[in-house]
C-alpha positions as CSV (number, residue, x, y, z in Angstrom):
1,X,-55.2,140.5,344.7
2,X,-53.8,141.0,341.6
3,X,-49.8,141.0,343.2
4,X,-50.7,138.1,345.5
5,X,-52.1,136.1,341.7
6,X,-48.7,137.5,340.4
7,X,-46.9,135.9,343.2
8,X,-48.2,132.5,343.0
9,X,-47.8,132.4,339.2
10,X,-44.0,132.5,339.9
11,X,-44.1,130.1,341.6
12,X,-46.7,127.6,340.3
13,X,-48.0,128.3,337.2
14,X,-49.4,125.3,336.3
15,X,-51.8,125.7,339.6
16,X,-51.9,129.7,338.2
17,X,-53.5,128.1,334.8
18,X,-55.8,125.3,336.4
19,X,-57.5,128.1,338.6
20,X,-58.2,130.5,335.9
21,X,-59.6,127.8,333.3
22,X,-61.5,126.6,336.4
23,X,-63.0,130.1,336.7
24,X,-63.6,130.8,332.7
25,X,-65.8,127.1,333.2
26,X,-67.7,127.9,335.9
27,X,-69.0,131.2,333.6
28,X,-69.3,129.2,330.7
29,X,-71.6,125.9,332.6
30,X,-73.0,127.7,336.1
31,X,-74.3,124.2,336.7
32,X,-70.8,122.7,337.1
33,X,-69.6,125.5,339.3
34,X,-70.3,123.4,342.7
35,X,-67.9,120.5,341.3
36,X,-65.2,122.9,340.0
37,X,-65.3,124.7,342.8
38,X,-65.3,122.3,345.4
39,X,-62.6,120.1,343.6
40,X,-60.4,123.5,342.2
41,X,-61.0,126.9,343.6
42,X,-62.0,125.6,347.0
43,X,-58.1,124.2,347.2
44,X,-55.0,126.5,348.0
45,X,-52.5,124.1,346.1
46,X,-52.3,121.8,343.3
47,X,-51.8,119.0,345.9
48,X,-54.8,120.3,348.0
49,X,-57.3,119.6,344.6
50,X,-55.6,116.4,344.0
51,X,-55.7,115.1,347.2
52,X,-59.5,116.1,347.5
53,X,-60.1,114.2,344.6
54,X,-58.0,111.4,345.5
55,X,-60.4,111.2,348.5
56,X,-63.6,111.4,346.5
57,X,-63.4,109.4,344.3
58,X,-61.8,105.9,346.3
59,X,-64.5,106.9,349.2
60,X,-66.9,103.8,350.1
61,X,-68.5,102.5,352.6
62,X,-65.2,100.7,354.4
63,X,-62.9,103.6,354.0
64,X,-64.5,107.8,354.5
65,X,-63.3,110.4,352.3
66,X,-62.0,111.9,355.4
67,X,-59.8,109.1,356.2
68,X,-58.5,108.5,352.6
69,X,-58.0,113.1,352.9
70,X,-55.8,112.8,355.6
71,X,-53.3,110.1,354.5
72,X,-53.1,111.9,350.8
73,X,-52.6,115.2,352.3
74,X,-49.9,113.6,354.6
75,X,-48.3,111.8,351.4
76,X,-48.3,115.3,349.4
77,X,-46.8,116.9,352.8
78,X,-44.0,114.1,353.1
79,X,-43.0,113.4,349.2
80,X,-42.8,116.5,347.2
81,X,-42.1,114.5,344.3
82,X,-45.6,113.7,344.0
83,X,-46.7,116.8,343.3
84,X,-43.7,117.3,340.8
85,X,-45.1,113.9,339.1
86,X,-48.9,114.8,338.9
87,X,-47.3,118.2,337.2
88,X,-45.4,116.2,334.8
89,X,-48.2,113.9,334.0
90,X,-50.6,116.8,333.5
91,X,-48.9,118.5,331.2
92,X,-47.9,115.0,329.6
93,X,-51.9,114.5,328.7
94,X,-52.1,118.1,327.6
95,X,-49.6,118.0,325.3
96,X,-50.6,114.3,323.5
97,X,-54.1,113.8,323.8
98,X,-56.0,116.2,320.9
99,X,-59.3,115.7,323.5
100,X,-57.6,117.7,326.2
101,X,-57.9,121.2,325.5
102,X,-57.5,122.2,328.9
103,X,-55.3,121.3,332.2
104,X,-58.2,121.1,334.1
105,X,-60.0,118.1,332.1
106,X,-57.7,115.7,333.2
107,X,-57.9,115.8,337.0
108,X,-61.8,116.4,337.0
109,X,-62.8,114.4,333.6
110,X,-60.2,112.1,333.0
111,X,-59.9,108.1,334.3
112,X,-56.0,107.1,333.4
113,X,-54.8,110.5,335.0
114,X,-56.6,110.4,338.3
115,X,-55.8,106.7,338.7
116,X,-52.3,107.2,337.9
117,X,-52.3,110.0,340.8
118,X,-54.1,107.2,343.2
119,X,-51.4,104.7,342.7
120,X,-48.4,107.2,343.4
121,X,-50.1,107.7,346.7
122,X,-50.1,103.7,346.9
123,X,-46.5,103.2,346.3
124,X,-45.9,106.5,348.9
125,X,-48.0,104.1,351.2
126,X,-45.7,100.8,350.0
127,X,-42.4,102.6,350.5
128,X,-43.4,103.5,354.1
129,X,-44.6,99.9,355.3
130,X,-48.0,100.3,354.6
131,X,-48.7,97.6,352.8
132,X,-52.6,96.7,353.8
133,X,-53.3,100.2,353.0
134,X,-51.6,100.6,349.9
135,X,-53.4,97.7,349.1
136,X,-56.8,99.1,350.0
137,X,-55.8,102.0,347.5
138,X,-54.9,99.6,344.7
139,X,-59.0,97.8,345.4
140,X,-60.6,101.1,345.4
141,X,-58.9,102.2,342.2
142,X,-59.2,99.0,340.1
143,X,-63.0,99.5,341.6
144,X,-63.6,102.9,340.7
145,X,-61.0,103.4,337.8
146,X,-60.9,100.3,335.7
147,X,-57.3,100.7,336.3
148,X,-54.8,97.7,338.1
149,X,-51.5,98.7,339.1
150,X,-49.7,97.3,341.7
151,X,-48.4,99.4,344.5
152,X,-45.0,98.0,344.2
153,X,-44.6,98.8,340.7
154,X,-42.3,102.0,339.8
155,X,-43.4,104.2,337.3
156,X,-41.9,107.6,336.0
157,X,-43.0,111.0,335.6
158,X,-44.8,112.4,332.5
159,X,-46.5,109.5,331.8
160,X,-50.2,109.3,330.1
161,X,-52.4,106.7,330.2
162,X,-54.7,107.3,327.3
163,X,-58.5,105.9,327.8
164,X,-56.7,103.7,330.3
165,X,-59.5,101.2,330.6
166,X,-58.4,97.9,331.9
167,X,-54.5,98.5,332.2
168,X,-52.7,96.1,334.2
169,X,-49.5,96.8,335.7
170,X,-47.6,94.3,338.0
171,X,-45.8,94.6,341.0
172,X,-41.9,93.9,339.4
173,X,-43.0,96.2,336.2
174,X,-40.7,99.2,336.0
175,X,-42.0,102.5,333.5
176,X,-39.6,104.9,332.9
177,X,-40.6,109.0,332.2
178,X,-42.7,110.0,329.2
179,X,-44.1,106.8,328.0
180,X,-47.7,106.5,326.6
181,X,-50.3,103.7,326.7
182,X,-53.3,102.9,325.8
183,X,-56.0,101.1,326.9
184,X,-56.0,97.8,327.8
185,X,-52.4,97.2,328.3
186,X,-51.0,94.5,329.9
187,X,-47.4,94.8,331.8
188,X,-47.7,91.4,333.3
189,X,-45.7,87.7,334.2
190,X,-45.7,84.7,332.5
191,X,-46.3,82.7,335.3
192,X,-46.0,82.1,338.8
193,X,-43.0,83.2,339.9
194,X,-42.7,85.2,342.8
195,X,-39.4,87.5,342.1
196,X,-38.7,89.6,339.1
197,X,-41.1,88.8,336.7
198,X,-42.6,91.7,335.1
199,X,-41.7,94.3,332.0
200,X,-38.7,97.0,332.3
201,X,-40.3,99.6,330.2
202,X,-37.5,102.2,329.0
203,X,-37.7,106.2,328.8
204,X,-40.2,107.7,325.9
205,X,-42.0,104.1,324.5
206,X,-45.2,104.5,322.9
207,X,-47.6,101.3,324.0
208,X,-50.2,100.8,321.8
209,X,-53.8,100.0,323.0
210,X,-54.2,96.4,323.7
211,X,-50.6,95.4,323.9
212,X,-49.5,92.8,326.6
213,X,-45.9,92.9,327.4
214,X,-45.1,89.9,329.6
215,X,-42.2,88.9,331.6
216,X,-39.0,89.9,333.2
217,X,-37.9,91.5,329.7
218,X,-37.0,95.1,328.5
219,X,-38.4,97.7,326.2
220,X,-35.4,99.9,325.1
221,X,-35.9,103.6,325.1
222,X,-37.8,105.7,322.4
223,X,-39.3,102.4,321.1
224,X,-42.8,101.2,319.7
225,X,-45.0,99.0,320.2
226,X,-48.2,98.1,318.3
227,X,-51.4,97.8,319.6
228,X,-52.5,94.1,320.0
229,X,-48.8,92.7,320.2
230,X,-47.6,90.6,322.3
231,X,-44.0,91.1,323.7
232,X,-42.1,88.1,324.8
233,X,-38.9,89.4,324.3
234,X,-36.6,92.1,325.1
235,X,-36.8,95.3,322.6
236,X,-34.1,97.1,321.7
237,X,-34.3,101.1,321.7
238,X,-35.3,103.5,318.9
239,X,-37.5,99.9,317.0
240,X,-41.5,99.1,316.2
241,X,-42.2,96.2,317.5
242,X,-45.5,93.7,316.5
243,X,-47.8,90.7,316.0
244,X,-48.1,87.6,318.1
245,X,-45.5,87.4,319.4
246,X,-44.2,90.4,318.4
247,X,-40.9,91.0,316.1
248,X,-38.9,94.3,314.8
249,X,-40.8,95.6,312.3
250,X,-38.9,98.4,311.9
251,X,-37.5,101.3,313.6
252,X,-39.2,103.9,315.9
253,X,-40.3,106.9,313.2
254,X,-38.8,109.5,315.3
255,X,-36.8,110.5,318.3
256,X,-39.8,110.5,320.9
257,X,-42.8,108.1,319.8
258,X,-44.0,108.6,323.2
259,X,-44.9,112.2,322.6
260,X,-45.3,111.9,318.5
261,X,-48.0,109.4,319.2
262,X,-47.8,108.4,315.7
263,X,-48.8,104.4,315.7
264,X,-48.9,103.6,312.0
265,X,-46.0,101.0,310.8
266,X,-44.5,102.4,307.3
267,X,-42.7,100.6,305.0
């Protein structure tokens, strides 16, 4: 036992981790151990857990979990990358959010992670022509989530979506890896136009809660912006940006805002 734990380690040790913080909780709460063990230990892979919650949680009464199960463990099966992603995004809420002590929190606690793994099953769905499902996916986890992204929309790796609650991201809207956002984001149009019409959001920007960035503009990398702003224009890299509408108030504050998480403005 001990050689064949030794042997998956090497090769996935964030799965490694998750499994043994999975069995130090079921010690320290016996009443949680059905949930952690049907939605960790029960799994044989990182992509096995998250596509068991995945099917869970989007269930309802026009779609079964066993349904929603077998296109997510088909989309795991087809796009590695998804797995890779869900890695980077795990450790990405580890790493900036002082509330997550542990890897397993996010994909059994937390809203903005398991919603961000829902719509990269979506867009898998998308890419591949499946457009009436992929939108079923984007329903179930604007229901279930409090989370709207569009299945269209492209979106990094190592990307946290901190409290997440009532993020909007449109179908044009491009995120690059290791940005942050907060809750109630808005990466929307300015209209009704129906080609390229929503935020290019550079490599390492920190979004501040409330923000609404609007329109077929860009965010430069290893920017900021402020919570409450609202972002008309394009934003060139390494500034703060805010008000309404927002201006450069400054540069960044450091070389990765997106992982700093610092959001005070200093003079």
């Amino acid at each position: 036992m001990a050689e064949k734990r030794a042997k998956i380690s090497a090769v996935d040790p964030v799965w490694t981790r998750i499994c043994e913080e999975a069995r130090n909780a079921v010690h320290d709460e016996p009443l949680l151990g059905g949930l952690i063990h049907s939605g960790l230990l029960h799994h044989a892979s990182f992509e096995g857990a998250l596509a068991y919650r995945f099917s869970l949680k989007l269930a309802s009464g026009e779609m079964s979990e066993q349904i929603l199960r077998e296109f997510a463990d088909e989309a795991y099966g087809d796009a590695p990358d998804l797995g890779r992603a869900a890695r980077a995004d795990l450790v990405a809420v580890h790493e900036r959010d002082p509330a997550c002590h542990r890897y397993l929190q996010p994909i059994l606690f937390f809203k903005g992670y398991q919603a961000l793994q829902a719509y990269r099953i979506a867009h898998w769905l998308w890419q591949r022509g499946r457009v009436d499902m992929a939108y079923f996916v984007q329903m179930r986890t604007s229901e279930a989530f409090g989370v709207d992204i569009h299945p269209a929309a492209r979106i990094g790796r190592g990307v946290m979506m901190d409290h997440a609650h009532s993020i909007v991201i449109g179908e044009t809207a491009v995120v690059g890896d290791n940005v942050s956002m907060l809750h109630s984001v808005t990466l929307g149009g300015t209209g009704k136009q129906e080609q390229d019409r929503h935020p290019k959001i550079g490599n390492g920007v920190l979004i501040g809660a409330g923000a609404k960035v609007l329109g077929n503009i860009r965010v430069g990398d290893n920017s900021r912006i402020a919570a409450g702003s609202v972002v008309l224009e394009d934003v060139p890299c390494c500034k703060t940006v805010a008000g309404v509408p927002a201006r450069i108030v400054g540069e960044a504050g450091c070389e990765h805002p997106a992982t700093e998480m610092d959001q005070l403005i200093r003079e």
